[in-house]
PLY file of the C-alpha trace (Angstrom):
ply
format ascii 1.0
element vertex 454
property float x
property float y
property float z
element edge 453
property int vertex1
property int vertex2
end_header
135.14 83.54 -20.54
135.17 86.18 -18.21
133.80 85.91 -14.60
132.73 89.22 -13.05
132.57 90.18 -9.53
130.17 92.55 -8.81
128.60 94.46 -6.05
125.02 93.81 -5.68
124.28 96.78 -3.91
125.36 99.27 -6.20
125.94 97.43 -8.97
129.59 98.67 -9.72
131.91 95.83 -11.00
134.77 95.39 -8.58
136.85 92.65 -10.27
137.16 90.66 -14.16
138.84 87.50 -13.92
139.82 85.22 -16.75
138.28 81.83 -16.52
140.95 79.13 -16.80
142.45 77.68 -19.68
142.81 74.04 -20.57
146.25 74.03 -19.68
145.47 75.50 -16.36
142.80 72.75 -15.81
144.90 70.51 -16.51
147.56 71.67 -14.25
145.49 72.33 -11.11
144.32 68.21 -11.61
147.68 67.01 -12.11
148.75 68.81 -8.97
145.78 67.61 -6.99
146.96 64.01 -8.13
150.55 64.23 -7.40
149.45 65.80 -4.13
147.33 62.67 -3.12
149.28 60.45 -2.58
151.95 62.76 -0.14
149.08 63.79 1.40
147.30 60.52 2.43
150.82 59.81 3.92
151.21 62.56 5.77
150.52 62.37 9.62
147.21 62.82 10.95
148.93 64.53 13.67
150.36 67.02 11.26
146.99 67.33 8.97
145.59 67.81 12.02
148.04 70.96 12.65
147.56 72.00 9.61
143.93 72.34 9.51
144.13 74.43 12.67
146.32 76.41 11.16
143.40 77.36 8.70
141.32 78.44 11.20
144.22 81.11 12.83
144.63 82.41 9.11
140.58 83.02 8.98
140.89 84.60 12.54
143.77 86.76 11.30
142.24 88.00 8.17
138.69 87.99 9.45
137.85 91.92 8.52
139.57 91.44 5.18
137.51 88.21 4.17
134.20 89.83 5.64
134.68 92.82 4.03
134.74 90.85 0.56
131.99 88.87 0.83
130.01 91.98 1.67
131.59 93.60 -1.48
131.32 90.62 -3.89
127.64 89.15 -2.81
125.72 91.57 -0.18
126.05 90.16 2.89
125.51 92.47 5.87
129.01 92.73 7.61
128.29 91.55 10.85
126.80 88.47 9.33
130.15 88.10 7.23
131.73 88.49 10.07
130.39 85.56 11.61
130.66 83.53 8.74
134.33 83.63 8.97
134.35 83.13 12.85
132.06 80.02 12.08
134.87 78.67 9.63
137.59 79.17 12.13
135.36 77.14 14.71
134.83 74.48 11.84
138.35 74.00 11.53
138.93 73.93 15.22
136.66 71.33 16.14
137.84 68.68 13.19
141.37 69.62 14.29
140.71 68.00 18.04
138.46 65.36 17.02
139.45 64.46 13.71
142.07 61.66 15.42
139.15 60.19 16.95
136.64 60.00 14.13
139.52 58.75 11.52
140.82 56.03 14.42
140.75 52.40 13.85
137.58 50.29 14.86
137.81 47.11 16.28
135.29 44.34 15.14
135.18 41.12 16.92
134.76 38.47 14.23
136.16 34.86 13.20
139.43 36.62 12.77
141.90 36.80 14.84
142.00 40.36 14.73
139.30 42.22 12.34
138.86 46.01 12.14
137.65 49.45 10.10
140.41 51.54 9.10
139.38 54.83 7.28
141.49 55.59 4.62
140.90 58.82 1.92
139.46 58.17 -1.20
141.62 60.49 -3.12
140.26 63.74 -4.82
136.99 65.57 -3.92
135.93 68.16 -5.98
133.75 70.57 -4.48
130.54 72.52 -6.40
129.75 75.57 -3.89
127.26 78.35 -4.23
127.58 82.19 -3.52
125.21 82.06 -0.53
127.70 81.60 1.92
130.99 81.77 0.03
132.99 81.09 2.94
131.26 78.38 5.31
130.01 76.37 2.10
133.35 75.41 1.55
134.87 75.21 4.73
132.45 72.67 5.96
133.10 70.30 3.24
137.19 71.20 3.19
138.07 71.06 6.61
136.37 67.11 6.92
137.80 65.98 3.54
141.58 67.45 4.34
141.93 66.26 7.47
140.96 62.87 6.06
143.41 62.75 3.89
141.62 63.71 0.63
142.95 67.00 -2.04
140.72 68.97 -2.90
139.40 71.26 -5.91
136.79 73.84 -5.45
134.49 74.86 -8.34
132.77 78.23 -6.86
130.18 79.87 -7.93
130.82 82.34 -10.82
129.92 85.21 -9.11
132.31 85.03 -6.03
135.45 84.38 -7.95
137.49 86.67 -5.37
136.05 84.59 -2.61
137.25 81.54 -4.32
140.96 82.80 -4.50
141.13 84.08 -1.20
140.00 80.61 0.25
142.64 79.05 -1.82
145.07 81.59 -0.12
143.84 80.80 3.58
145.32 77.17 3.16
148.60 78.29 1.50
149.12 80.39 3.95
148.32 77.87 6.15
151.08 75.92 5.12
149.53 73.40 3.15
151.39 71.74 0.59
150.86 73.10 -2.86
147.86 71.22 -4.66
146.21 69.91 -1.96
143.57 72.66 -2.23
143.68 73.91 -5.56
140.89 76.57 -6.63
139.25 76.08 -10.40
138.19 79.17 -11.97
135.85 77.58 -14.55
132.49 78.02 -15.72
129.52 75.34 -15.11
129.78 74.38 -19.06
133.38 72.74 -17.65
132.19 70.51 -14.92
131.30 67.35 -16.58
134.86 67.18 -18.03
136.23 67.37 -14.12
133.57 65.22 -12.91
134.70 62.74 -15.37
137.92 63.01 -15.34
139.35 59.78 -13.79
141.71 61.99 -11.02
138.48 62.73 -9.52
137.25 60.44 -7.01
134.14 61.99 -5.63
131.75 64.98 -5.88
130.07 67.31 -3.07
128.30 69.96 -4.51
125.17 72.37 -2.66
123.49 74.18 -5.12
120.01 74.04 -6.81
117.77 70.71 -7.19
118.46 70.95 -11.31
122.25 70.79 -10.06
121.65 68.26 -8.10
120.66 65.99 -10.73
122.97 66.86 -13.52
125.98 66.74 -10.83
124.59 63.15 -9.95
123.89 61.55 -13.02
127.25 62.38 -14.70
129.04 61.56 -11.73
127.13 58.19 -11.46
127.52 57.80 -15.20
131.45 57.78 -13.85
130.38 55.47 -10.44
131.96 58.52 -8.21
130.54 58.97 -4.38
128.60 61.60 -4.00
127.16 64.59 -1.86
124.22 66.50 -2.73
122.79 69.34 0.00
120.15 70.89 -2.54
117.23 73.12 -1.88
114.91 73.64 0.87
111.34 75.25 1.83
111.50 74.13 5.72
108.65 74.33 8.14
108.31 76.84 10.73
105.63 75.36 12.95
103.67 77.40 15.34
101.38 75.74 18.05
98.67 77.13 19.91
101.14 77.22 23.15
104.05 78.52 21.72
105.94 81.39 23.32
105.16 84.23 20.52
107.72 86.35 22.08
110.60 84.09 21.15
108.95 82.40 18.39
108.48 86.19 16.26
112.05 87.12 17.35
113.14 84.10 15.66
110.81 83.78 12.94
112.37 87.25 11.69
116.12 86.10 11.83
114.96 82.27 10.43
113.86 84.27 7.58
115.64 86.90 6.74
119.22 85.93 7.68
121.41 86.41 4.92
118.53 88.56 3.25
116.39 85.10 2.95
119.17 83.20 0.58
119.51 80.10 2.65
119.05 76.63 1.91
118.29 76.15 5.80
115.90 79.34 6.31
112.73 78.69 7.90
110.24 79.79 4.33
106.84 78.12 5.42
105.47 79.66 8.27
102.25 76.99 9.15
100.77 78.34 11.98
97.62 76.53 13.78
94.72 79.20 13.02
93.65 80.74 16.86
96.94 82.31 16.59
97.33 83.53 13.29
95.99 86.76 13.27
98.00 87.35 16.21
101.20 85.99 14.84
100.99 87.77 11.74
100.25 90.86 13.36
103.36 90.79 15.35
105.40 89.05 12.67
104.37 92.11 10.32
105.56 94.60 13.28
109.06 92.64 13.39
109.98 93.08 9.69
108.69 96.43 9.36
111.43 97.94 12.17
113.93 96.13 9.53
116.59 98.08 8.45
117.00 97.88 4.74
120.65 99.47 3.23
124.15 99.05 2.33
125.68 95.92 4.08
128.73 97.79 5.15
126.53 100.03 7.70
126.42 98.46 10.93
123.08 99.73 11.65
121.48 97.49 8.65
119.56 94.26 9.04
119.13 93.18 6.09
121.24 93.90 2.44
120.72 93.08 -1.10
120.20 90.39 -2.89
123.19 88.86 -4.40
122.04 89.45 -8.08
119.36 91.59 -9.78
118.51 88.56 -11.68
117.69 86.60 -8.77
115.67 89.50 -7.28
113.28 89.59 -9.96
113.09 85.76 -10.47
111.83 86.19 -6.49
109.19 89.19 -7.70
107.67 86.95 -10.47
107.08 84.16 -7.62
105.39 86.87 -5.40
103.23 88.61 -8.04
102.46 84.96 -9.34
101.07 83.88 -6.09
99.46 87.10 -5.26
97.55 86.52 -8.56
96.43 82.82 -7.50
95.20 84.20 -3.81
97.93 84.76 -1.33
97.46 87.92 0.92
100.58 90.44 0.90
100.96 91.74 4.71
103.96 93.96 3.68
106.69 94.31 1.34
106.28 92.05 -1.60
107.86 94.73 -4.01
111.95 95.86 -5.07
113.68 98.56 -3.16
113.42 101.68 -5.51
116.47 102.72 -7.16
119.73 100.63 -7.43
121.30 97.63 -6.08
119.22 94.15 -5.70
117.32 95.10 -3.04
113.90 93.62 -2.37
111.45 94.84 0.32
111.35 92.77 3.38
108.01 90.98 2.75
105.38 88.30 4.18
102.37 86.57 2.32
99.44 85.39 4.07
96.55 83.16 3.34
99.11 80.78 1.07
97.01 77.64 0.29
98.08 74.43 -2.64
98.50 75.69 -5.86
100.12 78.75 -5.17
103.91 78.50 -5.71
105.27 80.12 -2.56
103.41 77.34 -1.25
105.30 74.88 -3.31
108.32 76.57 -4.35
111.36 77.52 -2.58
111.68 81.26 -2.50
114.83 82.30 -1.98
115.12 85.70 -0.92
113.29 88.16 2.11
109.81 86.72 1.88
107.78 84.64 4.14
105.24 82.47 3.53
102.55 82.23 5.77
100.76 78.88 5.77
97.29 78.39 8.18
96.53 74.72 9.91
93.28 73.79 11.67
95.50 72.17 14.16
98.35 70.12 14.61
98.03 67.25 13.07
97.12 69.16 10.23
100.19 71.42 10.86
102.12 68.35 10.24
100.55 67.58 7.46
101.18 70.87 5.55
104.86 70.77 6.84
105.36 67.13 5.22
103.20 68.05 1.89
106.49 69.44 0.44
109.18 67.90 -2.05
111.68 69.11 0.52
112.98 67.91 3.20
116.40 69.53 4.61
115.36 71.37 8.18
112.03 71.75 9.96
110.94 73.43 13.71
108.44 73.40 15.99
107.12 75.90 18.44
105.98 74.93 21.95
106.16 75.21 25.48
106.14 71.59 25.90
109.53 70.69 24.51
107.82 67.03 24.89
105.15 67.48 22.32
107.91 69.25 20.43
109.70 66.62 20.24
107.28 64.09 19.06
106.11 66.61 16.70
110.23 66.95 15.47
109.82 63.47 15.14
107.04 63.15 12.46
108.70 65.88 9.86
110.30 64.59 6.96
113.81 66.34 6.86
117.42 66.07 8.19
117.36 67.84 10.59
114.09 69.37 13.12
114.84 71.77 15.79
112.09 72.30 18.74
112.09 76.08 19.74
115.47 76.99 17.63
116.21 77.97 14.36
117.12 75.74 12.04
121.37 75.74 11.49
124.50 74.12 10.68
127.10 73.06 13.57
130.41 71.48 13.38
129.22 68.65 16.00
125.79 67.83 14.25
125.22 66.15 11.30
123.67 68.29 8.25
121.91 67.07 5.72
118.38 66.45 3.81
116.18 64.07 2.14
113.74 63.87 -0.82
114.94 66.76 -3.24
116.79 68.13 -0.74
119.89 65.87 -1.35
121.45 62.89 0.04
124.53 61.94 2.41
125.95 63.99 5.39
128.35 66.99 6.30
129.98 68.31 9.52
130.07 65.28 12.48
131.80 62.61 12.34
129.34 61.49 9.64
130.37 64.21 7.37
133.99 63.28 7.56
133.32 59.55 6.76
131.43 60.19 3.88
134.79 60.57 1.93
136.91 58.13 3.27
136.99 53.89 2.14
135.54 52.22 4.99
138.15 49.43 4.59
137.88 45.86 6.72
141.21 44.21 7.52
140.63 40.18 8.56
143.64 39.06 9.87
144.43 35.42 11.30
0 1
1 2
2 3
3 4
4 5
5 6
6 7
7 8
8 9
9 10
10 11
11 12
12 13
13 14
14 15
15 16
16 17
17 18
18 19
19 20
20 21
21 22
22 23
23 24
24 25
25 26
26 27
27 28
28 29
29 30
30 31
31 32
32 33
33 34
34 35
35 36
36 37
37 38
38 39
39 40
40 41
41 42
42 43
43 44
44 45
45 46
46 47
47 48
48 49
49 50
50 51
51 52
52 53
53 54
54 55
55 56
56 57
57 58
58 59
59 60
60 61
61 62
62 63
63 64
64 65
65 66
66 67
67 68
68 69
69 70
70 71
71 72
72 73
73 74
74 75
75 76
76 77
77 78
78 79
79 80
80 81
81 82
82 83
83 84
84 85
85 86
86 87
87 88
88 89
89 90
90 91
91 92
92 93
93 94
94 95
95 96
96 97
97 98
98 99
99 100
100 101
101 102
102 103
103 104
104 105
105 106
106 107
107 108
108 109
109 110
110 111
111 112
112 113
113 114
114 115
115 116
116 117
117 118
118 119
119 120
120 121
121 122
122 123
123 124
124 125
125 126
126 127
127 128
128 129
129 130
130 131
131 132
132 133
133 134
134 135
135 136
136 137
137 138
138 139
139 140
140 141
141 142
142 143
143 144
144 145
145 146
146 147
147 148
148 149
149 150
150 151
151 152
152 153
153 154
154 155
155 156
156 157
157 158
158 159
159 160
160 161
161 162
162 163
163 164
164 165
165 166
166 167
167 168
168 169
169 170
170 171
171 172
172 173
173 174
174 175
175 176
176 177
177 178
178 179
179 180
180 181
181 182
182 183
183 184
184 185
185 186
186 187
187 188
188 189
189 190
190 191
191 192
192 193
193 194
194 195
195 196
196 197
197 198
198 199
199 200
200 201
201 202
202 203
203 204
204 205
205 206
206 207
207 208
208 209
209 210
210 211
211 212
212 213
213 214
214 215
215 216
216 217
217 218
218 219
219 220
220 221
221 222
222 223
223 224
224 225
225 226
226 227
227 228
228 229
229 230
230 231
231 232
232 233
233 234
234 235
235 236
236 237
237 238
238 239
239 240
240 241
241 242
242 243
243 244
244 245
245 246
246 247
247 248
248 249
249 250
250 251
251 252
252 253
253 254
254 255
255 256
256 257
257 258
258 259
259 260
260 261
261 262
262 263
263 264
264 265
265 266
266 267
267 268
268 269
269 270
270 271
271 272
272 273
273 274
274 275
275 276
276 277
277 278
278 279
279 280
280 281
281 282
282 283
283 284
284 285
285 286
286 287
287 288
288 289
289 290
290 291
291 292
292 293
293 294
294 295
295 296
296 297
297 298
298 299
299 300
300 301
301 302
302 303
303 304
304 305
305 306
306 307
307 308
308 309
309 310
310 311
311 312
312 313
313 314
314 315
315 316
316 317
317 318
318 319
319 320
320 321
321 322
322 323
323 324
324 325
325 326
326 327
327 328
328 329
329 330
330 331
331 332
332 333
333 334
334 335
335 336
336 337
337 338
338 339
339 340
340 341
341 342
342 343
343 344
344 345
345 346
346 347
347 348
348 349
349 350
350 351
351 352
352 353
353 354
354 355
355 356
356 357
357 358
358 359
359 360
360 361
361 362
362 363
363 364
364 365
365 366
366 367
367 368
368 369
369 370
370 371
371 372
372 373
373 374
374 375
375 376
376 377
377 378
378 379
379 380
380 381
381 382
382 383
383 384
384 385
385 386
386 387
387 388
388 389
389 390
390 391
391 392
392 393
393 394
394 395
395 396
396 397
397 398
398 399
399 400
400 401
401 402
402 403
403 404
404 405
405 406
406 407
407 408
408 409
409 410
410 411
411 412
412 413
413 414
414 415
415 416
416 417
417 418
418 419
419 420
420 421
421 422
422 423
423 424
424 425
425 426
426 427
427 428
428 429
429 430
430 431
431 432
432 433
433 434
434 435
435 436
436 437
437 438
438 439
439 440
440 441
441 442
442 443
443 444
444 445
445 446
446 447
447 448
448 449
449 450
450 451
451 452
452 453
C-alpha cells in the first residue's frame, strides 16, 4: 500500500509514501519496547527538559510545519500557524507542571507510611485524525512522554508527511531513539498493534465507528483506553444574549478549520423571539466569508480536506433539505476544483432531519428553534453526543446553571467551545470516554500504584 498526500485545494498529489512492511512494524515495536524501560528510568527532571525541548523545535520550524499542513489537508495558514504555537504551549505547560502532577501522594492510613506513586504503564499507541494533524497528537504525546510512557503514532492516511515531521520534532529534540516512533500503516493493520502484547494502552480520536472497533479489540486484549469521538455540540442562544459577541463567535465556532472539528459548535438552538434576528445577522457574518486557497492570508475559510468528505457533507444537506430544513445560504460545492464547499446555514431543522441528528462535519450550521429555555435545554441534551456545549447570556449566573444541565465534557458560558493545556478535555455518551490535557489527562496513562509500608 501506498499512502498519498494530497492537496485538497487543487487536488495535485504532493507526496507517495510506502506503507510499512512487516519487518518495519516489527522494528518500530521492538524499539518502542527496548526504549521503555530506559525511558521510565530516566529523570523526570530530564523528560521534563526534553519535552520542552519539543516545544523550541515547533517554535523553530513553525512556518515549515504550517506550511504543510496547509499543503497536505487545507488548513488556512494562519490557523496552521496557531496550531503549531498551541503545541509549543502544550509542551510548555506539562514541562513546568508535569513534576507536580507525577509527584508522590501521601495517604494517611493504618500504615506507617502509605502513598500514590505514578508510575508509566509502558507503550501508548496513538490513533490520530487529519483534522488537526499537529495538536491531535501533541496533546496526547506531550502527557504520555513526560510520564514516562513510548509512544507510537498511527496517523491518519492522508497526512503521512505530517506524521514524519512530528516524529522528526522529537528527534530533534533529543529524544532517545524509539521513544516516539511514527507507524506508517494502514487502518487494516491496527488490530495486530493493538494486540500486540508490547502495547499497553490505546488513545485514539477519530469517528464513533472507530471508537468502537478501537475499544472492543483493545478490551478483547484488557488494554486502557482513550476514546475522544464525535461531536454535534450545542450553541445556545437566550433571549438576553449579547448578539454582537454571540454572531462573532457563532461564525468562528463554526467554521474554524472549515467546520472539521470534533469541538465546533454544529447546533445552533436559539429561543424563537430572536431567531429571525439571529439568523439574519448570522447569514450577514458568513456571507463576508472569504472562500480560497489557504495559503492567502486574506482567506477565512479553505477546503475541505478530501473531495470525498465534501460530498458525504452535500448528501447530508440535500437529505435534510428534502425532509424540511430551510437553506439561508450556501448549502452547495464551490464550482470548479479543490474540496471546497460553500459556507452554509440551515434553518427551521426539527427531529428527523439528520443535520439535526447527525454530526456534520464541514462549513454548515444547523439552526435549531426552542420555545424557551428549558426547552433549549432540552433540544441541546436530545443528542447522542455529548463532548462540548455553550450558552449565551448576559447573566453569566443563569449561564452557569444552564452549563450545568448539558450533558457533555465540557460547557462554556459566553465562549467557544476549545481545548487548553490546563483544562481537562473530554466527552461522554458517543462522544468517548476518559480525559486529555490537565493533570487528568496525564494520569490516565500512568499505574496509580499504593505503597503500604510499616
Amino acid at each position: 500500500m501506498t499512502f498519498k498526500s494530497v492537496n485538497p485545494f487543487n487536488g495535485t498529489t504532493l507526496a507517495q509514501i510506502a506503507s510499512f512492511t512487516h519487518a518495519e512494524i516489527e522494528q518500530a515495536l521492538q524499539q518502542a519496547a527496548q526504549a521503555a524501560p530506559m525511558w521510565a528510568g530516566t529523570a523526570l527532571e530530564e523528560r521534563c527538559q526534553l519535552v520542552r525541548g519539543a516545544a523550541t523545535v515547533l517554535r523553530k520550524h513553525v512556518e515549515d510545519f504550517a506550511r504543510l499542513m496547509t499543503l497536505e489537508m487545507g488548513k488556512p495558514i494562519r490557523e496552521a500557524r496557531a496550531e503549531i504555537e498551541k503545541c509549543a504551549l502544550g509542551c510548555d505547560y506539562y514541562a513546568d507542571e508535569g513534576q507536580g502532577f507525577l509527584a508522590d501522594e501521601v495517604i494517611a492510613s493504618d500504615a506507617g507510611r502509605s502513598l500514590v506513586t505514578y508510575q508509566p504503564l509502558g507503550t501508548v499507541l496513538a490513533i490520530m485524525p487529519w483534522n488537526f494533524p499537529f495538536w491531535q497528537v501533541f496533546r496526547f504525546a506531550a502527557p504520555a512522554l513526560l510520564a514516562g510512557n513510548t509512544a507510537l503514532l498511527k496517523h491518519a492516511s492522508s497526512v503521512p508527511q505530517c506524521a514524519q515531521a512530528i516524529e522528526s520534532v522529537f528527534d530533534e529534540a533529543g529524544f532517545p531513539r524509539g521513544v516516539f516512533r511514527t507507524l506508517l500503516i494502514s487502518s487494516s493493520r491496527v488490530a495486530e498493534v493493538i494486540e500486540d502484547a508490547r502495547v499497553h494502552a490505546v488513545t485514539l480520536t477519530g469517528s464513533e465507528t472507530a471508537g468502537r472497533q478501537v475499544a472492543a479489540i483493545a478490551g478483547g486484549a484488557v488494554k486502557k483506553t482513550v476514546l475522544e469521538l464525535g461531536g454535534s455540540d450545542p450553541f445556545v442562544v437566550l433571549q438576553d444574549a449579547d448578539l454582537d459577541l454571540a454572531v462573532e463567535q457563532a461564525v468562528t465556532s463554526r467554521f474554524l478549520n472549515t467546520g472539521q472539528s470534533c469541538i465546533a459548535a454544529k447546533r445552533f438552538i436559539v429561543v424563537e423571539p430572536i431567531a429571525d434576528e439571529f439568523v439574519a445577522r448570522f447569514k450577514r457574518a458568513v456571507e463576508e466569508m472569504t472562500v480560497g486557497d489557504p495559503l492567502n492570508e486574506a482567506n477565512t475559510l479553505g477546503p475541505m480536506a478530501r473531495v470525498d468528505l465534501r460530498d458525504e457533507l452535500h448528501h447530508q444537506v440535500l437529505d435534510s433539505l428534502s425532509h424540511g430544513a430551510v437553506a439561508v445560504t450556501g448549502c452547495n460545492p464551490e464550482a470548479g476544483s479543490g474540496a471546497f464547499y460553500q459556507p452554509s446555514i440551515l434553518d427551521h431543522v426539527k427531529p428527523g432531519v439528520r443535520a439535526y441528528h447527525e454530526e456534520l462535519f464541514g462549513p454548515v450550521a444547523s439552526v435549531i428553534r426552542a420555545a424557551d429555555e428549558e426547552d433549549a435545554v432540552r433540544i441541546a441534551n436530545d443528542t447522542d453526543f455529548g463532548l462540548g456545549g455553550s450558552v449565551w447570556t448576559r447573566d453569566s449566573a443563569r449561564g452557569e446553571r444552564i452549563a450545568r444541565q448539558l450533558q457533555c465534557g465540557c460547557a462554556f458560558v459566553n465562549g467557544l467551545v476549545k481545548s487548553d493545556p490546563r483544562l481537562p478535555f473530554g466527552g461522554i455518551k458517543n462522544s468517548g470516554y476518559g480525559r486529555e490535557l490537565s493533570r487528568l489527562g496525564i494520569h490516565e496513562f500512568v499505574n496509580a500504584k499504593t505503597l503500604w509500608i510499616r
